[in-house]
ZAMARGU-4260 file (C-alpha; in steps of 0.2 Angstrom, whole numbers, plus 5000, padded with zeros to 4 digits):
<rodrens>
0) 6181/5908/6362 | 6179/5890/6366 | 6181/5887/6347 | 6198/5893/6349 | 6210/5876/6346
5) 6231/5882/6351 | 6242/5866/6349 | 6259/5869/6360 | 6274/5859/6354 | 6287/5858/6368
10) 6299/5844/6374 | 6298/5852/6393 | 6277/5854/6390 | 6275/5848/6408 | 6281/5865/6417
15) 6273/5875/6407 | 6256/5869/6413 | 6252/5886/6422 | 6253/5894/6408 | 6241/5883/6398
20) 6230/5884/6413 | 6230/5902/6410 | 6223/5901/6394 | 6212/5890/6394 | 6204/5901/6410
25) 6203/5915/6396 | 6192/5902/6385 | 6206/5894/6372 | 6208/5874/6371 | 6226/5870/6371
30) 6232/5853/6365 | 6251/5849/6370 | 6263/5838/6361 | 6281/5834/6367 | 6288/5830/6350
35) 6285/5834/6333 | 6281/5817/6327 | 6265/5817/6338 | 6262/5835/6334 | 6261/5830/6316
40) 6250/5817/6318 | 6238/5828/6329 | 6238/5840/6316 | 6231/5828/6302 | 6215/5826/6314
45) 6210/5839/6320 | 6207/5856/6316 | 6220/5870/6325 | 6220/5888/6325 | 6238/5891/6333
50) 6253/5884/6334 | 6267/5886/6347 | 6284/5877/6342 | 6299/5875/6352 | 6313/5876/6342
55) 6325/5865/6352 | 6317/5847/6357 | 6325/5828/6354 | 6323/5822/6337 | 6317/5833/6325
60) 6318/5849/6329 | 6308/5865/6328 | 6316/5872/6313 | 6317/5856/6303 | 6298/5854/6308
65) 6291/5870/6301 | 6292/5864/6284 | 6278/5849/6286 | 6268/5860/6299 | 6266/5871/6283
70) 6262/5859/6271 | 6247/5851/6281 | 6241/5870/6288 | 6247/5881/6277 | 6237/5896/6284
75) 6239/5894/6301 | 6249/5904/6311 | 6267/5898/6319 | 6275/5906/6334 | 6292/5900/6335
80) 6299/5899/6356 | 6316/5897/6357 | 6332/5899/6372 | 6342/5904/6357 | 6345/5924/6356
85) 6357/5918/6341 | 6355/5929/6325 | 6357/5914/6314 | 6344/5905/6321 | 6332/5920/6319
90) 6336/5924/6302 | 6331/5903/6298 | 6315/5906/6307 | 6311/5921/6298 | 6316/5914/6283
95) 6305/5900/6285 | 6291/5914/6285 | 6284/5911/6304 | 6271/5922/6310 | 6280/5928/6327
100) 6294/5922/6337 | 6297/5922/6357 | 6311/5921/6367 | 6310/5911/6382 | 6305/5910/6398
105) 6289/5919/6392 | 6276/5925/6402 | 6255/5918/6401 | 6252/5938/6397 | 6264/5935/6382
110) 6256/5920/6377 | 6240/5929/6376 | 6245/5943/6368 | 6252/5932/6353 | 6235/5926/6353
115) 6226/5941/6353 | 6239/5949/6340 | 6235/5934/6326 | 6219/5927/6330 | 6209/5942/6335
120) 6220/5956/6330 | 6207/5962/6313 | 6191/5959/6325 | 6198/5970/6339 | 6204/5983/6325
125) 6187/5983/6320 | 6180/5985/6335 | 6191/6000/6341 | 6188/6009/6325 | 6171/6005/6324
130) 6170/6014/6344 | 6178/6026/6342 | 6169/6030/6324 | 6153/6033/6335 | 6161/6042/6347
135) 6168/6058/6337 | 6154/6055/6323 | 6144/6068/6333 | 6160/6079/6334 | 6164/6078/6318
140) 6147/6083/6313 | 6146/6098/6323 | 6163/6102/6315 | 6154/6102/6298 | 6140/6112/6302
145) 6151/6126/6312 | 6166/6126/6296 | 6169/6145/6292 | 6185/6146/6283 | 6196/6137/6274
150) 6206/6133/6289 | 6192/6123/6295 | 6186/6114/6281 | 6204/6108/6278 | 6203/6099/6295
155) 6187/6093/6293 | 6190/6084/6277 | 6206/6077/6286 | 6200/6069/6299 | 6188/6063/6287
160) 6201/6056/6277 | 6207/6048/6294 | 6193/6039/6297 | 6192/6032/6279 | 6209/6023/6282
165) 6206/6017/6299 | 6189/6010/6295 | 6196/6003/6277 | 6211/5995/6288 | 6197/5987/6298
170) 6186/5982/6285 | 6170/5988/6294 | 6156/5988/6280 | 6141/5995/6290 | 6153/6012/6298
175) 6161/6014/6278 | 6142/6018/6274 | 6140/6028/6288 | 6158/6037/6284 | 6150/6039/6268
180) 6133/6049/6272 | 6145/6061/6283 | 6155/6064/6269 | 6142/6068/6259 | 6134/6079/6272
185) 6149/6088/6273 | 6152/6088/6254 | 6133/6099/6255 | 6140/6111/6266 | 6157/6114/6259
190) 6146/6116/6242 | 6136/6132/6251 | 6155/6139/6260 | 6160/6142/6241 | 6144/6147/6235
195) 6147/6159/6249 | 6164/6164/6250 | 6175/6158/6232 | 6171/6175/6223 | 6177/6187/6239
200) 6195/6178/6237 | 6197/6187/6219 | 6209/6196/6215 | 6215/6193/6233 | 6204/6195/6245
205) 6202/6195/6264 | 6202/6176/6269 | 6210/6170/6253 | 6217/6153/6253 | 6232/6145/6247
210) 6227/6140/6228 | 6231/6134/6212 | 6240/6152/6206 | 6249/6152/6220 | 6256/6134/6226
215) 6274/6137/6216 | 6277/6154/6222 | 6273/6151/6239 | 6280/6131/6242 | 6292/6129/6227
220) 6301/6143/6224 | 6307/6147/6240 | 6317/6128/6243 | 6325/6133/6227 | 6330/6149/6232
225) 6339/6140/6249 | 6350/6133/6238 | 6342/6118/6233 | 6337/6107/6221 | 6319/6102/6219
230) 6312/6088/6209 | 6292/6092/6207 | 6280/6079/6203 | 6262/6083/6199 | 6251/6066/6200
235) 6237/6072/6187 | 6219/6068/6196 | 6226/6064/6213 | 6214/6065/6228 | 6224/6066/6248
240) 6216/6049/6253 | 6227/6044/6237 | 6243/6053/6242 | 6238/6046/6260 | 6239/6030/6252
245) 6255/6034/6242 | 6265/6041/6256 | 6264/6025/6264 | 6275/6018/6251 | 6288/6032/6250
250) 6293/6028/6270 | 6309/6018/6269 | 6317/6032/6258 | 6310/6048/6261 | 6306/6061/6276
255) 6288/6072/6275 | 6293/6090/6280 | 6278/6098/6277 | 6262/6091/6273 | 6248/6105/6268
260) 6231/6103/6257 | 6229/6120/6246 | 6212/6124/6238 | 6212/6122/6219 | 6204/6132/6207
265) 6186/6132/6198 | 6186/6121/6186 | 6194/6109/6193 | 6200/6101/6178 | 6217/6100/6170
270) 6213/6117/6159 | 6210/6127/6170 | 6217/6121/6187 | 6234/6114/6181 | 6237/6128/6169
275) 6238/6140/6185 | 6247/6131/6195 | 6260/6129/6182 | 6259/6150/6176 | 6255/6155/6193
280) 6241/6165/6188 | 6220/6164/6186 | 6214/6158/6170 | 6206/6176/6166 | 6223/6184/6167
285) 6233/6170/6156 | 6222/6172/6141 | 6225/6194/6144 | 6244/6192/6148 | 6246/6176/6136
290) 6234/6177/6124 | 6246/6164/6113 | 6245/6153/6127 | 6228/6151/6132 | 6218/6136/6126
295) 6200/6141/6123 | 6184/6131/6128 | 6178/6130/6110 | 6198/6126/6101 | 6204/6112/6094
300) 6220/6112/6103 | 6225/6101/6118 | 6219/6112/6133 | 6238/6109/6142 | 6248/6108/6127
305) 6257/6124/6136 | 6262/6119/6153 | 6282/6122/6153 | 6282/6140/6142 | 6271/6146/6156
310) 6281/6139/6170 | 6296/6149/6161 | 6286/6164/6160 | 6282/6161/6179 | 6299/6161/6184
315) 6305/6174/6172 | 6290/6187/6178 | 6296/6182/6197 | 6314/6189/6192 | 6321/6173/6194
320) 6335/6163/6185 | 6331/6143/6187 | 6341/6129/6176 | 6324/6120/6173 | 6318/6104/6163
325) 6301/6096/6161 | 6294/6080/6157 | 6276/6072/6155 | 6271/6054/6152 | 6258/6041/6159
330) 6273/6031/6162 | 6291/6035/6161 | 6293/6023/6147 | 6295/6034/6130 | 6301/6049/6141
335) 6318/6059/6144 | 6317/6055/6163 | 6324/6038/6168 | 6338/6034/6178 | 6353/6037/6168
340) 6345/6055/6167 | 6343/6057/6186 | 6360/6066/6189 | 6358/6077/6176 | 6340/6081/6183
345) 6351/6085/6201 | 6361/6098/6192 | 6346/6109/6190 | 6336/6120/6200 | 6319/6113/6198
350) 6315/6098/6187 | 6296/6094/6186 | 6287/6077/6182 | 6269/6079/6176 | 6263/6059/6178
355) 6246/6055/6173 | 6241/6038/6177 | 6228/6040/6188 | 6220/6052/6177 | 6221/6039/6166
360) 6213/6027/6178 | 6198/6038/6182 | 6193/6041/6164 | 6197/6021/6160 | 6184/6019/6175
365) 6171/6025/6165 | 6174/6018/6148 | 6184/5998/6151 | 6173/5986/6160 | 6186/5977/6170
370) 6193/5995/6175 | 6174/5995/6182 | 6175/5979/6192 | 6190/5984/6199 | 6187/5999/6205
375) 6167/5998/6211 | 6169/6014/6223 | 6180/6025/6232 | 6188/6011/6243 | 6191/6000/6230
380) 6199/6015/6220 | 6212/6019/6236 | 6215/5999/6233 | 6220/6002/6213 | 6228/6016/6219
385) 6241/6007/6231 | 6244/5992/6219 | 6249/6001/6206 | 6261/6016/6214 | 6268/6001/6225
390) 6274/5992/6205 | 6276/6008/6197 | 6291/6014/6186 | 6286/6031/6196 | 6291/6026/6214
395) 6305/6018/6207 | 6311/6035/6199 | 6305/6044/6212 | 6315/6031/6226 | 6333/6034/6214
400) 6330/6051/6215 | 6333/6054/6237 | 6353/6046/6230 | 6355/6063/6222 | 6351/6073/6234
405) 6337/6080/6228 | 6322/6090/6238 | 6304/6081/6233 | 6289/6090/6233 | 6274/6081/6227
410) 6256/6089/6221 | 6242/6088/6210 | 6230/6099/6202 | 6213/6092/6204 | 6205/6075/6213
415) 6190/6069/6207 | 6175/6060/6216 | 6165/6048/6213 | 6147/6052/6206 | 6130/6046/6207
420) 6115/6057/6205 | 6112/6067/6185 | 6106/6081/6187 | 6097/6088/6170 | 6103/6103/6164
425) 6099/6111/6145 | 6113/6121/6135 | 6116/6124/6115 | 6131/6115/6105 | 6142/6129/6111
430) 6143/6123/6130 | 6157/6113/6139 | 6154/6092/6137 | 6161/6089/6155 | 6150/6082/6168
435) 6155/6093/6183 | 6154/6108/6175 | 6146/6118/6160 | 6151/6135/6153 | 6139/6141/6141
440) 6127/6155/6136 | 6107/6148/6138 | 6111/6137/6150 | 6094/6131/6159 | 6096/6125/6176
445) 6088/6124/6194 | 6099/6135/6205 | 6096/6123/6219 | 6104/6109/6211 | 6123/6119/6206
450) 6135/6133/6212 | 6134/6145/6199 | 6144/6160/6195 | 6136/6170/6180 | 6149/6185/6179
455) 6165/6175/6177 | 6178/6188/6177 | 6172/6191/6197 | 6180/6173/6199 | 6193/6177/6186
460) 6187/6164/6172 | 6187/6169/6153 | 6171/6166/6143 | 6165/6163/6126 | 6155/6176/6124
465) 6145/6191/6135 | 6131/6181/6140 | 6141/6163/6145 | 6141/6160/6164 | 6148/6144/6171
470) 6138/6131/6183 | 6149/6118/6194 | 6140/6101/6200 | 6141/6099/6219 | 6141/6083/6228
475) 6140/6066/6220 | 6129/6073/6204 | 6135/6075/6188 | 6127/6085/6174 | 6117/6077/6158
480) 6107/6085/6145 | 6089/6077/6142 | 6094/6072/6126 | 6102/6053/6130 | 6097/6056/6146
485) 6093/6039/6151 | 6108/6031/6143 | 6120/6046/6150 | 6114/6043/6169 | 6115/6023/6169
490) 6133/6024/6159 | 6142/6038/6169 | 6134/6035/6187 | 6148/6028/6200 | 6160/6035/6186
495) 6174/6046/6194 | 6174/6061/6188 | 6182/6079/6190 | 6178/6098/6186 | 6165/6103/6201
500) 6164/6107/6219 | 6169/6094/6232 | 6181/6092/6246 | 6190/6079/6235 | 6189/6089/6219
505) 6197/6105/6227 | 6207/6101/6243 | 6221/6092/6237 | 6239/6090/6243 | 6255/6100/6240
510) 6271/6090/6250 | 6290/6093/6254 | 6300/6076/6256 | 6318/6077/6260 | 6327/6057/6258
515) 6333/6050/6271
</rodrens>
């Protein structure tokens, strides 16, 4: 620490030589000016990492200094002392965008503190989270291999979750990578658990738990019928260390009452999983019950085109009566819902927001270069992710909206990971294009490599045709046929994409704010 170089500006510098004794007995050099003047001139020669300034000393004083100390350091740190408890003279320092500010007589373990806090605060972030990292790695791990039940898995992939942030927030590189090979060991074994268990779930089976079908009878539909009003917004594509990211944002204005992950459905894709979310049902039973509604592999027609007649007929075969609108948009630009809207939206019983930026994001990730740079992996990714909720016409809809009133609940249908590995697989012209999945007939494939399911109406899915079966990439591979091979892996690999089995395709959030 002898590198460490404090300057301490004080008129009265001489009785506070213990304290400077004090730090430079825990390795800092302090240099001490009585004036500002001199400070100044100190400052043009030499290189400081610290400055304290006391705001009241003959000539010019603390305040009226700060603006040159910026000028000539810009980016050093400026901890304002002051006798002064006055709210005026606060606000100036503040104002004046100080680092920290003291009141005096201050203790050396104050001083200190202030030290540790700006100089060394990332280092011994880093350092705790890198500890204690290695410390529950080996719990964690045993964790993952023990993972029975849903139950389980969901507390797994949140404690991995909360490791990713910690370790982001530290800006570790070496335990990331390390985070990483865990998640993909866990990502293995949650692969094998639904291999295992997915099918015994159908139609409701012993263990079953909270999925796609049944997210709106069970988390919606019951705050409605308490009397009321819900605003539901379903991010398209949005993985929990997302919403982690996003809840972050929503702080100052809204209340988290409940926080859950619920399992969605195979394929986890907008076709599937966001068209039984919305009609509360498997896909299997929409295309029997609402053959006019279902969107087939092999048609023409948008696959979600649909959403709001099957939320109505949701509500309609619960024996419900809701006022309901709905509204879709990758922006709210173009749509119904703005702000003059907003208390009109509070007179009904449940108005839902389908927003699809990040979807948007994920695809442009594979197809726009500078959508590439940007986001380079998963971590990079939770960065997009935060810069554009923290500027987005959504969270300022969503902000306007705890003025009226309104109950928040916030979800998604799908996440999507990041992939890596192709994996070949052979199918005809019939099959499915998506890279997580394929649902064909003659579908050639190493058994090894997938989670396959080749009687679909056991995991209630429709088919083609008798002999189609569907296969799910697991992990970070993605599916390619031989021909184009080569161009197919180099193009789509670190691409995000969505439709397979992962933690962060399927455990994905469902939460009830209330504002503030």
């Amino acid at each position: 620490m002898n590198d460490v170089n404090v300057l301490w500006v004080d008129d009265e510098i001489e009785l506070l030589r213990p304290h400077i004794i004090f730090l430079e007995r825990k390795g800092y050099t302090v240099h001490t000016s009585t004036n500002a003047d001199d400070a100044l001139d100190l400052l043009e020669k030499r290189t400081i990492d610290l400055i304290f300034l006391d705001e009241m000393m003959p000539g010019m004083s603390g305040l009226e200094a700060l603006s040159h100390f910026k000028r000539l350091a810009p980016s050093v740190p400026i901890v304002m002392l002051t006798k002064s408890e006055e709210e005026s003279v606060m606000d100036r320092a503040v104002g004046a965008n100080i680092s920290d500010y003291l009141i005096k007589p201050v203790n050396p373990n104050q001083m200190l503190i202030t030290l540790k806090k700006h100089l060394h605060g990332k280092d011994l972030v880093t350092t705790a989270s890198e500890s204690g990292y290695r410390t529950d790695y080996s719990n964690l791990a045993q964790q993952i291999n023990a993972a029975s039940t849903m139950s389980a898995w969901i507390d797994v992939y949140r404690q991995l979750c909360d490791w990713r942030m910690s370790l982001l927030k530290a800006d570790t590189l070496n335990m990331l990578e390390m985070h990483s090979m865990q998640q993909l060991s866990a990502n293995s074994a949650f692969a094998k658990y639904i291999r295992r268990e997915y099918e015994g779930w159908f139609p409701d089976g012993e263990g079953r738990p909270l999925m796609s079908p049944s997210v709106l009878r069970e988390r919606v539909f019951p705050v409605i019928d308490s009397g009321e009003k819900v605003l539901l917004v379903v991010i398209d594509n949005m993985r929990y260390d997302q919403w982690r990211v996003i809840r972050g944002l929503l702080g100052p204005r809204w209340r988290v009452e409940a926080e859950e992950l619920y399992c969605a459905i195979l394929p986890t894709v907008t076709q599937y999983a966001r068209n039984a979310l919305f009609a509360g049902l498997m896909p299997l039973e929409i295309e029997r019950l609402h053959p006019d509604l279902w969107v087939g592999e092999l048609d023409e027609e948008g696959k979600n085109i649909y959403e709001y007649e099957l939320l109505k007929r949701n509500i309609q075969r619960s024996g419900r009566r809701y006022k309901t609108a709905y509204y879709k948009g990758a922006t709210l630009e173009g749509t119904p819902l703005a702000e003059a809207d907003l208390g009109g939206a509070a007179e009904n019983d449940l108005t839902v927001m389908v927003y699809n930026f990040i979807d948007m994001l994920s695809h442009s990730r594979s197809n726009m270069q500078i959508i590439k740079q940007l986001a380079t992996d998963s971590n990079a990714y939770l960065s997009l992710t935060e810069s554009w909720f923290r500027r987005s016409d959504l969270l300022g809809l969503i902000n306007r909206a705890a003025e009226h009133n309104m109950r928040l609940v916030i979800t998604t249908d799908h996440g999507s990971i990041q992939v890596r590995q192709a994996i070949r697989v052979v199918g005809d012209r019939e099959t499915s294009t998506n890279m997580r999945y394929k649902m064909g007939r003659n579908l050639a494939y190493d058994k090894r490599d997938v989670v396959d399911f080749v009687t679909p109406s056991a995991v209630h899915l429709p088919q083609n045709n008798v002999s189609s079966r569907y296969i799910f990439a697991k992990g970070n591979d993605f599916l390619v046929y031989p021909k184009n091979y080569n161009y197919y892996a180099t193009n789509f690999r670190d691409s995000f994409q969505h439709g397979g089995v992962s933690l962060e395709e399927m455990l994905v959030p469902v939460v009830t704010l209330r504002p503030l």
